[in-house]
MILUMDREN-362097 format. One record per atom (N, C-alpha, C): residue number from 1; residue in three letters; atom name; z, x negated, y negated. Coordinates in steps of 0.001 Angstrom, whole numbers. Last residue first. Layout:
! residues N
<pos->NUM	code->ala	site->CA	w->Z	u->X	v->Y> .
...
This chain:
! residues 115
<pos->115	code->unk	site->N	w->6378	u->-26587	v->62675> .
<pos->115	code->unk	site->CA	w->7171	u->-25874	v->63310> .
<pos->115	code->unk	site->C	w->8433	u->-25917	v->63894> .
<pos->114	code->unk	site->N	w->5866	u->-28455	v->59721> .
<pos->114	code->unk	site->CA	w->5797	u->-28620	v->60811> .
<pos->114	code->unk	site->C	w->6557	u->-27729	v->61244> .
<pos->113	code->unk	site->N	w->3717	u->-28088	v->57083> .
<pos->113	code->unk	site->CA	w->5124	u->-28215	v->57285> .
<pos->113	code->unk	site->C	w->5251	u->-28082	v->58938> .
<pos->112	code->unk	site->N	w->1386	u->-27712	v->55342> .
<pos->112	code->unk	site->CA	w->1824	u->-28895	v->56523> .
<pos->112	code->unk	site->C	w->2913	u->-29169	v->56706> .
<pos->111	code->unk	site->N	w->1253	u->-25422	v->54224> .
<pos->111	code->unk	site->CA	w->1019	u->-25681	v->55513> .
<pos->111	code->unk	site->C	w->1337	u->-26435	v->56418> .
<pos->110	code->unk	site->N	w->2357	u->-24650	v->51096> .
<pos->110	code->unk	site->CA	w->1939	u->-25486	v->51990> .
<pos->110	code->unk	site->C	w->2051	u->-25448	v->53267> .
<pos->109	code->unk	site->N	w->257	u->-21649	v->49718> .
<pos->109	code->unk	site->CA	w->1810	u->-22198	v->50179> .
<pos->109	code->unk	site->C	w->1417	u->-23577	v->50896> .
<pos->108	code->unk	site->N	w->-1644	u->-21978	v->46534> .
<pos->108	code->unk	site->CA	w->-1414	u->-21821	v->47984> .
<pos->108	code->unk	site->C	w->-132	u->-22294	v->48899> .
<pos->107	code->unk	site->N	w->-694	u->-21625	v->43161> .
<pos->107	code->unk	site->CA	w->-385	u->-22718	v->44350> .
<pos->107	code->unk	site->C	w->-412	u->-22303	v->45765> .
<pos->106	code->unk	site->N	w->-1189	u->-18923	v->41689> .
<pos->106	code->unk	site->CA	w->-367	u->-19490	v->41933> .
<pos->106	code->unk	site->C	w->-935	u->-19867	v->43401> .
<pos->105	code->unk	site->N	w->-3643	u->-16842	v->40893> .
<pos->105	code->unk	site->CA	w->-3526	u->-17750	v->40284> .
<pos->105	code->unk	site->C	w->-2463	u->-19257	v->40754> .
<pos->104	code->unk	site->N	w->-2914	u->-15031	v->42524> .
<pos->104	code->unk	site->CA	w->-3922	u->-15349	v->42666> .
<pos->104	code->unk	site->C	w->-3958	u->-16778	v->41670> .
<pos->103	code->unk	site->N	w->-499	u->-13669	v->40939> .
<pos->103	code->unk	site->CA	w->-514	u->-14597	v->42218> .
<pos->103	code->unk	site->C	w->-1522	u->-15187	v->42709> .
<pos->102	code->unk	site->N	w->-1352	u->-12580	v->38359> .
<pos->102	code->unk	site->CA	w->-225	u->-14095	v->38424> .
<pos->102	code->unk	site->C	w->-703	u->-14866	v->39874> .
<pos->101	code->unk	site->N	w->-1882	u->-10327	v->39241> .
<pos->101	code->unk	site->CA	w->-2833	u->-10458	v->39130> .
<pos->101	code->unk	site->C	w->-2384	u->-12320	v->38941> .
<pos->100	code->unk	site->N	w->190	u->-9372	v->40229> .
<pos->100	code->unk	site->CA	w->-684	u->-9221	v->41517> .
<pos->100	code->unk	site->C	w->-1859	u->-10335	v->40822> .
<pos->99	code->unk	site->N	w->1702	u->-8452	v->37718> .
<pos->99	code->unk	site->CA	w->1969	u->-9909	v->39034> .
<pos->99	code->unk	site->C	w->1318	u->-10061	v->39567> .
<pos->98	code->unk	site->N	w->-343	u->-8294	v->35105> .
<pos->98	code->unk	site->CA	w->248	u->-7907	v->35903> .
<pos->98	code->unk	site->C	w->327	u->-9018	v->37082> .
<pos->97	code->unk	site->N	w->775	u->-9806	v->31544> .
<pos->97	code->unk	site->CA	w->-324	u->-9722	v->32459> .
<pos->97	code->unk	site->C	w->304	u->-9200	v->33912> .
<pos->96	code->unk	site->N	w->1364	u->-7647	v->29295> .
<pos->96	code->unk	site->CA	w->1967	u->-8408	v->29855> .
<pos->96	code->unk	site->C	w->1518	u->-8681	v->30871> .
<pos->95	code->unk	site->N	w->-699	u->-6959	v->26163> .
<pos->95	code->unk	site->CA	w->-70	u->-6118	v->27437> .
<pos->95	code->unk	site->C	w->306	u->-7693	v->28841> .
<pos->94	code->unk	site->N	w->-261	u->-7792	v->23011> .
<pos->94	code->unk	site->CA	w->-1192	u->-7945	v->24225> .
<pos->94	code->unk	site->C	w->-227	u->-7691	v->25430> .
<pos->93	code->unk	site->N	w->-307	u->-6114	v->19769> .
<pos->93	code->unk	site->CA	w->-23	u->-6719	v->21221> .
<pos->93	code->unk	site->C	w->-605	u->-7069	v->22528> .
<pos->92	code->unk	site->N	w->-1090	u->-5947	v->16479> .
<pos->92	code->unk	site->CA	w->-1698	u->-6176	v->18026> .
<pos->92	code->unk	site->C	w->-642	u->-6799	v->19062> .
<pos->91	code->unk	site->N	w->893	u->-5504	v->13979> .
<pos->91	code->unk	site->CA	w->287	u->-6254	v->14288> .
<pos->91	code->unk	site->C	w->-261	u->-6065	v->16451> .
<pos->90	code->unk	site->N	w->2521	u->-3445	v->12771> .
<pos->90	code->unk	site->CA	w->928	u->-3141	v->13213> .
<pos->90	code->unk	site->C	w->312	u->-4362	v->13952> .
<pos->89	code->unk	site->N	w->5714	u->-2402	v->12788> .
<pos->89	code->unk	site->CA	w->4710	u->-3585	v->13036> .
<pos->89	code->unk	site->C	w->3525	u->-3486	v->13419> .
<pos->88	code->unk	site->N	w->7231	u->152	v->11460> .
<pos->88	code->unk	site->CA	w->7181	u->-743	v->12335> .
<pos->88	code->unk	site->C	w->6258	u->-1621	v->12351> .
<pos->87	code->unk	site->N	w->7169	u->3120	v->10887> .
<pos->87	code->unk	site->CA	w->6338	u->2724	v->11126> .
<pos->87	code->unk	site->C	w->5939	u->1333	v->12009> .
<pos->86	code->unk	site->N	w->9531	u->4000	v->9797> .
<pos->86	code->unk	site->CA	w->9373	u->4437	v->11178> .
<pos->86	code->unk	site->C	w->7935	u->3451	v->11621> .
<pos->85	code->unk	site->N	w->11228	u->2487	v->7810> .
<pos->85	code->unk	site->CA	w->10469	u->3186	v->7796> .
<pos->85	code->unk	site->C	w->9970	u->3069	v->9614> .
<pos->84	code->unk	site->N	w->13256	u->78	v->7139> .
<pos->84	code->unk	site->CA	w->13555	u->1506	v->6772> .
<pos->84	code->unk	site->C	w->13013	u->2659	v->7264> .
<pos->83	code->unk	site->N	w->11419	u->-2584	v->5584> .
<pos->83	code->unk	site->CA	w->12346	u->-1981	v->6416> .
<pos->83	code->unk	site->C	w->12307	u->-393	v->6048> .
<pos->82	code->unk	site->N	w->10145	u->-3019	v->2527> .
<pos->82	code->unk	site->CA	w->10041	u->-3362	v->4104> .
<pos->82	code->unk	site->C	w->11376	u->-2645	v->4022> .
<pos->81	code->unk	site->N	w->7356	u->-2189	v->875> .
<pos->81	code->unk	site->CA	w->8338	u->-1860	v->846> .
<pos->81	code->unk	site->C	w->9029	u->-2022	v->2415> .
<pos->80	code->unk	site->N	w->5498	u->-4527	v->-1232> .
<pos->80	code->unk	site->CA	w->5181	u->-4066	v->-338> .
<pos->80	code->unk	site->C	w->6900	u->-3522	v->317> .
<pos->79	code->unk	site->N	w->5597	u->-3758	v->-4947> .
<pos->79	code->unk	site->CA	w->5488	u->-4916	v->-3948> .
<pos->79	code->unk	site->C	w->5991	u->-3945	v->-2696> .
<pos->78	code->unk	site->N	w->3744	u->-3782	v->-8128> .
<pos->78	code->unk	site->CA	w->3986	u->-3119	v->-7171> .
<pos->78	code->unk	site->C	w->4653	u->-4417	v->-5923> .
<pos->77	code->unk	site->N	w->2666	u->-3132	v->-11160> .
<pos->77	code->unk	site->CA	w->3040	u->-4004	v->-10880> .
<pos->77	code->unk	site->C	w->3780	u->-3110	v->-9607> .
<pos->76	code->unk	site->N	w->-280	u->-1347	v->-12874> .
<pos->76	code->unk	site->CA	w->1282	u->-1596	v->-12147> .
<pos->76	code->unk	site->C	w->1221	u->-2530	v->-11650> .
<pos->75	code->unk	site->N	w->-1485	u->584	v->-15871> .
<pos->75	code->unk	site->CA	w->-1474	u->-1294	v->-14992> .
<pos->75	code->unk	site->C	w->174	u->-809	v->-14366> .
<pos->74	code->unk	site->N	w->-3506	u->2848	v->-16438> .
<pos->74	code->unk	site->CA	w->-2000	u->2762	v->-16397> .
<pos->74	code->unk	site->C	w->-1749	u->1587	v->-15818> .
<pos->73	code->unk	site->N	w->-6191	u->3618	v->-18336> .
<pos->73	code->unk	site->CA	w->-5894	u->3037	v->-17220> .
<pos->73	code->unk	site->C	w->-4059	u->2816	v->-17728> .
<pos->72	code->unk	site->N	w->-8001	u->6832	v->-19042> .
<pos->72	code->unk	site->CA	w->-7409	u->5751	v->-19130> .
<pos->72	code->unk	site->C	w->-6458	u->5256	v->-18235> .
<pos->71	code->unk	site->N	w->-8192	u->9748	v->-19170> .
<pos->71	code->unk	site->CA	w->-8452	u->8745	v->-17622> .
<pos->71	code->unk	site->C	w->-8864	u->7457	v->-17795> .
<pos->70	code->unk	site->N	w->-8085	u->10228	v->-22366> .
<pos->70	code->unk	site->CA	w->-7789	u->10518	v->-21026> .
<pos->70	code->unk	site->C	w->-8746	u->9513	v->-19888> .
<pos->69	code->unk	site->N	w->-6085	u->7402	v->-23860> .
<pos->69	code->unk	site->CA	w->-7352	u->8747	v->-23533> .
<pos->69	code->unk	site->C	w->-7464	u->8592	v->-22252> .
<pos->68	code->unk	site->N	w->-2571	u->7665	v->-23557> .
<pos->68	code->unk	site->CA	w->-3517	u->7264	v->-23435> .
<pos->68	code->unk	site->C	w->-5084	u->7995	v->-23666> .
<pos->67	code->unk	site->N	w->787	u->7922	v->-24933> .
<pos->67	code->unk	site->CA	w->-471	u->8935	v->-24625> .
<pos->67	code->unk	site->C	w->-1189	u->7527	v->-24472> .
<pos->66	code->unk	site->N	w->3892	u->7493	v->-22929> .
<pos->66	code->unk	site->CA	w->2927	u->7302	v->-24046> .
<pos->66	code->unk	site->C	w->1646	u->8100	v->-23780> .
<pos->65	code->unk	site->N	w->5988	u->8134	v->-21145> .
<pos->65	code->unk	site->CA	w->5380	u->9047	v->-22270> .
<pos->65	code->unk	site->C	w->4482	u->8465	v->-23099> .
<pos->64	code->unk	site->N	w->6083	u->5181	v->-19366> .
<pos->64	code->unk	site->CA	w->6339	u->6505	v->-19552> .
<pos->64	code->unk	site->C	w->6215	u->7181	v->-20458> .
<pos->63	code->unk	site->N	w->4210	u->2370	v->-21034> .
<pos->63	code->unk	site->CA	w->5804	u->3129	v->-20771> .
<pos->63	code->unk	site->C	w->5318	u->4392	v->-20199> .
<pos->62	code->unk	site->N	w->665	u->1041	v->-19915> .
<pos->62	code->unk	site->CA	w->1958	u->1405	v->-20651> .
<pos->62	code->unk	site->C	w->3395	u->2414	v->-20457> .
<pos->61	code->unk	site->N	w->2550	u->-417	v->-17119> .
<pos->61	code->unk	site->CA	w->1819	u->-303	v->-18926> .
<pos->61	code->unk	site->C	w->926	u->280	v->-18977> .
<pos->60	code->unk	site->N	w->5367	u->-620	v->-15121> .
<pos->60	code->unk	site->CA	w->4076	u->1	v->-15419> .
<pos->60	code->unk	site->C	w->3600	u->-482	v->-17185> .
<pos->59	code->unk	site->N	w->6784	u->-2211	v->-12093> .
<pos->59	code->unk	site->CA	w->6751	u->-2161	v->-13424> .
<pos->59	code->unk	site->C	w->5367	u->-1537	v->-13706> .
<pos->58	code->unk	site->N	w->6997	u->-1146	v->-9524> .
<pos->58	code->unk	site->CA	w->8097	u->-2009	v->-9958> .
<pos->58	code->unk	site->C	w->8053	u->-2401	v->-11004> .
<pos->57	code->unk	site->N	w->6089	u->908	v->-6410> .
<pos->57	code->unk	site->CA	w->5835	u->339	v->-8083> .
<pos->57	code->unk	site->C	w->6824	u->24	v->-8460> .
<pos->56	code->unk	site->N	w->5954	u->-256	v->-3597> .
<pos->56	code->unk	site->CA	w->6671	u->481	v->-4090> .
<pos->56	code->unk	site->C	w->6027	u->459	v->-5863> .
<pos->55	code->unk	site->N	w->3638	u->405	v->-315> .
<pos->55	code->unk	site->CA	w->3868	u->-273	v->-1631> .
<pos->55	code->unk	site->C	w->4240	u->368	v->-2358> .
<pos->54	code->unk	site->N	w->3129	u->465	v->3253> .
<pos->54	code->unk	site->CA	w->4097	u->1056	v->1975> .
<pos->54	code->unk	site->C	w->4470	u->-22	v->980> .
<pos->53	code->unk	site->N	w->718	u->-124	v->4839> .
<pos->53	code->unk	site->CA	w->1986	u->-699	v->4462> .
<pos->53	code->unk	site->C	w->1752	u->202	v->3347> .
<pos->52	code->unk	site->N	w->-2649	u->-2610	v->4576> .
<pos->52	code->unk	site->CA	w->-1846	u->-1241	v->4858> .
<pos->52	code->unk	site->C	w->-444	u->-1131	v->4241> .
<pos->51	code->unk	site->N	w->-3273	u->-1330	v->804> .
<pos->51	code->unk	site->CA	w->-3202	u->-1365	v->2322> .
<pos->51	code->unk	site->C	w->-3522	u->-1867	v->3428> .
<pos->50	code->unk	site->N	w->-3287	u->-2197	v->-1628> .
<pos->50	code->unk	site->CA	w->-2129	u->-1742	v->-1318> .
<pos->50	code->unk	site->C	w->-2231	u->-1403	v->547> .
<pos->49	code->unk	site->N	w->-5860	u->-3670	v->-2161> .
<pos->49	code->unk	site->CA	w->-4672	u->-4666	v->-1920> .
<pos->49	code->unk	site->C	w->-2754	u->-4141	v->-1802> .
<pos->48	code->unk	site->N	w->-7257	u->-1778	v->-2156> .
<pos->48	code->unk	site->CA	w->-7399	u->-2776	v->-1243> .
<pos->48	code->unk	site->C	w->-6348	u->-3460	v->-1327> .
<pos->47	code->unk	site->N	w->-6645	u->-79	v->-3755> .
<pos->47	code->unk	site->CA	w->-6669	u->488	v->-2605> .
<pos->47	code->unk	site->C	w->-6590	u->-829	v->-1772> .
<pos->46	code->unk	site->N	w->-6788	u->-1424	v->-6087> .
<pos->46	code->unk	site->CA	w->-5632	u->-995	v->-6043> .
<pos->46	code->unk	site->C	w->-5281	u->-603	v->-4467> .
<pos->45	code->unk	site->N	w->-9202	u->-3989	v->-5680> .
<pos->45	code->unk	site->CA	w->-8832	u->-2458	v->-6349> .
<pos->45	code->unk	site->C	w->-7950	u->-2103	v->-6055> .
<pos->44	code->unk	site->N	w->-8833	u->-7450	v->-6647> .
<pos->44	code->unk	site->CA	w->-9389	u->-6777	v->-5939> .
<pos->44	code->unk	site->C	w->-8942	u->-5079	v->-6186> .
<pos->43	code->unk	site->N	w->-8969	u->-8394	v->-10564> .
<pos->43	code->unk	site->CA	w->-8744	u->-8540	v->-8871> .
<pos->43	code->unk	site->C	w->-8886	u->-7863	v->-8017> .
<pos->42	code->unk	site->N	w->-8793	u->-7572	v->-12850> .
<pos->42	code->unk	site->CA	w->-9712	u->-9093	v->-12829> .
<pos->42	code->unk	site->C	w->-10000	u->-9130	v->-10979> .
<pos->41	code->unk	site->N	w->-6647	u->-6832	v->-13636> .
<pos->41	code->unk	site->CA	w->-7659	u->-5947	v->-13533> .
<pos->41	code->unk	site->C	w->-8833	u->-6672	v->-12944> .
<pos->40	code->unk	site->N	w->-3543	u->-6865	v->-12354> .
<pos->40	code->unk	site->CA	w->-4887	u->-7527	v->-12471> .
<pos->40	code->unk	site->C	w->-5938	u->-7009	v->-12209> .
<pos->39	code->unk	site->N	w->-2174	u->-4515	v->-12056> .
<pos->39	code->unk	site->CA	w->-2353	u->-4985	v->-13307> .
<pos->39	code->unk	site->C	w->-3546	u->-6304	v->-13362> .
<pos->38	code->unk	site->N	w->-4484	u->-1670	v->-10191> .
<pos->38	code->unk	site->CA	w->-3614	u->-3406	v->-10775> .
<pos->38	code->unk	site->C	w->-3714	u->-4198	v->-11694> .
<pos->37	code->unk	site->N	w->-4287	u->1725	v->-12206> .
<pos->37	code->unk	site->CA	w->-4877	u->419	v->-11615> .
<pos->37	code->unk	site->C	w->-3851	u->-728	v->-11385> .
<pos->36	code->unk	site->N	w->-4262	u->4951	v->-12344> .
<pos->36	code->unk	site->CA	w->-3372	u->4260	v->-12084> .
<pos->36	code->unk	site->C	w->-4018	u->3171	v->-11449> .
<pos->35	code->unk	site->N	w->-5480	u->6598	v->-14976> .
<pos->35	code->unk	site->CA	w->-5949	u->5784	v->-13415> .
<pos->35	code->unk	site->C	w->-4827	u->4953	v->-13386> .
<pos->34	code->unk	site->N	w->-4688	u->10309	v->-16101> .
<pos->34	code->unk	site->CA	w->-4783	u->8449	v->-16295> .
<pos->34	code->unk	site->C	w->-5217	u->7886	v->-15404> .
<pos->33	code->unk	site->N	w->-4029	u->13229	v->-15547> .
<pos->33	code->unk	site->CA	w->-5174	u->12638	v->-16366> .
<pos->33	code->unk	site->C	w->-5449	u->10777	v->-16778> .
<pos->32	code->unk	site->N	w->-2252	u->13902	v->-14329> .
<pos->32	code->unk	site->CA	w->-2180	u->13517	v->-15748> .
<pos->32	code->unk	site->C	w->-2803	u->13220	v->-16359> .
<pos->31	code->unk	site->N	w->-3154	u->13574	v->-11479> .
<pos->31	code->unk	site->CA	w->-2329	u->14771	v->-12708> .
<pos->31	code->unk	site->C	w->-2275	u->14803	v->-13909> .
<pos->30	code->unk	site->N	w->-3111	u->10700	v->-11656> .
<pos->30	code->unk	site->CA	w->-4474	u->11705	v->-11353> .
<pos->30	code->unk	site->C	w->-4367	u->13083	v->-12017> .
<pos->29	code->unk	site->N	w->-531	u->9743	v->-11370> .
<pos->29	code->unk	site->CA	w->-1811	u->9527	v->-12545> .
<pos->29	code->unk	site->C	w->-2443	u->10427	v->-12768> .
<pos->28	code->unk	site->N	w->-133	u->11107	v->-9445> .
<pos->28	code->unk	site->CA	w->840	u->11726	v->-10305> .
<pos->28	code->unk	site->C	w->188	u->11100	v->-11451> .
<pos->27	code->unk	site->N	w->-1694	u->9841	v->-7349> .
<pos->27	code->unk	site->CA	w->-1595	u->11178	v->-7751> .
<pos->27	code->unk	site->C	w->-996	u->11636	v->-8707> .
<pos->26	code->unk	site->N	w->-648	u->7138	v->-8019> .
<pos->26	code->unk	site->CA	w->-1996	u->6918	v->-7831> .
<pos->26	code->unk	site->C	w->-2379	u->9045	v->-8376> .
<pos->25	code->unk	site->N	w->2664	u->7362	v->-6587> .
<pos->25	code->unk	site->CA	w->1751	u->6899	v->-8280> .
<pos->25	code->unk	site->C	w->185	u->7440	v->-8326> .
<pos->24	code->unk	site->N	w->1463	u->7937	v->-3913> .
<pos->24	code->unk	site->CA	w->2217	u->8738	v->-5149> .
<pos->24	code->unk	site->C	w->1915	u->8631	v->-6561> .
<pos->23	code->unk	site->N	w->760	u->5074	v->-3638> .
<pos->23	code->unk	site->CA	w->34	u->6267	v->-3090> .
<pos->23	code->unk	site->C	w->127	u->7762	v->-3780> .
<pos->22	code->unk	site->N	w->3116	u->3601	v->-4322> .
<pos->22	code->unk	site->CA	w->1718	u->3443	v->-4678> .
<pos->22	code->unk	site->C	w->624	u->4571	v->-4674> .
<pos->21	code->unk	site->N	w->6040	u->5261	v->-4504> .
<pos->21	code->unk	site->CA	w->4943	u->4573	v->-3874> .
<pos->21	code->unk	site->C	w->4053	u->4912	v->-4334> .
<pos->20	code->unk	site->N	w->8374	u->4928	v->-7485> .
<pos->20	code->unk	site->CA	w->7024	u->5452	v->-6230> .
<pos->20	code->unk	site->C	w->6433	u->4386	v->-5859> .
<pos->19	code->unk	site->N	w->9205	u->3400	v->-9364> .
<pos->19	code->unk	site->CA	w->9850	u->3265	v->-7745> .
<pos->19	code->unk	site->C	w->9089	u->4454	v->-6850> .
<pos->18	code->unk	site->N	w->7822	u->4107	v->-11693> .
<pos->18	code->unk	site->CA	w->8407	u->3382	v->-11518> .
<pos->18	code->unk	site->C	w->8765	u->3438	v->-10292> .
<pos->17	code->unk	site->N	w->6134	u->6112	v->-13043> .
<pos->17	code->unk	site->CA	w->5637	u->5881	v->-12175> .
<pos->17	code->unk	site->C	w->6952	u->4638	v->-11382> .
<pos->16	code->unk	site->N	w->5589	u->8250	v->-15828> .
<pos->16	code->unk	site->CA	w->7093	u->7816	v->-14922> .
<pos->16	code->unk	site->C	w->6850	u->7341	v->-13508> .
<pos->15	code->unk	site->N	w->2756	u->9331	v->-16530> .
<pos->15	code->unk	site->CA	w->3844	u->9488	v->-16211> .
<pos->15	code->unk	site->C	w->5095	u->8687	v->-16091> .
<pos->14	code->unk	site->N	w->1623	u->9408	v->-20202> .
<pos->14	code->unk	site->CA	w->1527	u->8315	v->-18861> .
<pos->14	code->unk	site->C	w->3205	u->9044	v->-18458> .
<pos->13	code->unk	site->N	w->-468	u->11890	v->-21248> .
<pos->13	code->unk	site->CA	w->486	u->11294	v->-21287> .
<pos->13	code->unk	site->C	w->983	u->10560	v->-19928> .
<pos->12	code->unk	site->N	w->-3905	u->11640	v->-22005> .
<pos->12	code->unk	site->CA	w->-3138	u->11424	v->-21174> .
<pos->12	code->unk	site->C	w->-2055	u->10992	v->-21694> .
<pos->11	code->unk	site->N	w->-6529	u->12972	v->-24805> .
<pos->11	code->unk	site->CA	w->-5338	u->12193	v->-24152> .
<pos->11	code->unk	site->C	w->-4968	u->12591	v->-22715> .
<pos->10	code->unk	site->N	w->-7891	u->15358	v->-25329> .
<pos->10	code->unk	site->CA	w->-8585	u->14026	v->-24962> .
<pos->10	code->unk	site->C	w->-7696	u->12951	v->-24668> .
<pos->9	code->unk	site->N	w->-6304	u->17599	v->-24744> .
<pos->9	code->unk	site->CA	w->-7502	u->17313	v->-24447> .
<pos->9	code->unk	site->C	w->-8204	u->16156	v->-24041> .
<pos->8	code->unk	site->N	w->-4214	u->17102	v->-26415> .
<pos->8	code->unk	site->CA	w->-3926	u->16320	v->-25313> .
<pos->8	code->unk	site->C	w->-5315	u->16542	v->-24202> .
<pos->7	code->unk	site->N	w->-4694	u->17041	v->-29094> .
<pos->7	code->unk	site->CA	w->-4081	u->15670	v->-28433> .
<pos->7	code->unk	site->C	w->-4185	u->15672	v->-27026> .
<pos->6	code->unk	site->N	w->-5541	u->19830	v->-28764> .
<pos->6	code->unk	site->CA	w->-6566	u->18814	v->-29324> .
<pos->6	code->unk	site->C	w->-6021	u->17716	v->-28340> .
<pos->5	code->unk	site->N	w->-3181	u->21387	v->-28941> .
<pos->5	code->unk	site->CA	w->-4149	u->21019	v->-28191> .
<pos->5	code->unk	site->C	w->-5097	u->20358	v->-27896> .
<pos->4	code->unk	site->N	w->-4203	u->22409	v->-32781> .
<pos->4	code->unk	site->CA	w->-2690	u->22373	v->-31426> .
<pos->4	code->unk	site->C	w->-3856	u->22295	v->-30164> .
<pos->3	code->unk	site->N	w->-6124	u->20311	v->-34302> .
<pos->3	code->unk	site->CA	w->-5890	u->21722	v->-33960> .
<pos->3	code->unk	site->C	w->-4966	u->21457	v->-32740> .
<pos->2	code->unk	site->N	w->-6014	u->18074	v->-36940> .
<pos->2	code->unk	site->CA	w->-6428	u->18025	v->-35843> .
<pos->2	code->unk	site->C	w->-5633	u->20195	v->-35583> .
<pos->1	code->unk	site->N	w->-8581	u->17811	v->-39667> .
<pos->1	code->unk	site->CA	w->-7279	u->18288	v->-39261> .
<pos->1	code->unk	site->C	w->-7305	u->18578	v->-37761> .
């Protein structure tokens, strides 16, 4: 006979992970006692293939309220969240080369122009 408390000792109920971010999800598992993984379990770890960049969740398994044991795995389905965000473009720039440094480079004037 099971005893009040029991269930959820060794269970996890799965949160409501749907339109969090990844990062969020990942804690609100952790609360609960579940792992929030990719659904390809087969593929690189959740960390690696959520960063960098803001990733939204967009489908979970199992549902919201189900029980799992505990720190059992929750599979999402996630995609990277554009616009909106202050963050902007990581990609490297390269600083605009200075004139002084152009002219050295540019065509001696010609000379043989006559007075």
């Amino acid at each position: 006979m099971e005893r009040a408390g029991e269930h959820e000792a060794d269970q996890g109920q799965v949160p409501s992970l749907i339109a969090m971010a990844v990062r969020q999800a990942r804690d609100a598992g952790h609360r609960a006692g579940v792992v929030v993984v990719s659904a390809d379990l087969g593929g690189p770890p959740l960390g690696v293939l959520t960063w960098p960049g803001v990733w939204t969740v967009t489908a979970q398994r199992p549902a919201a309220g189900a029980w799992v044991p505990r720190w059992g795995n929750v599979a999402i389905d996630f995609e990277e969240r554009h616009g909106g965000g202050a963050g902007g473009d990581r990609e490297p720039r390269i600083p605009p080369a200075c004139p002084s440094a152009l002219a050295a480079e540019a065509e001696p004037p010609d000379k043989s122009t006559s007075h």
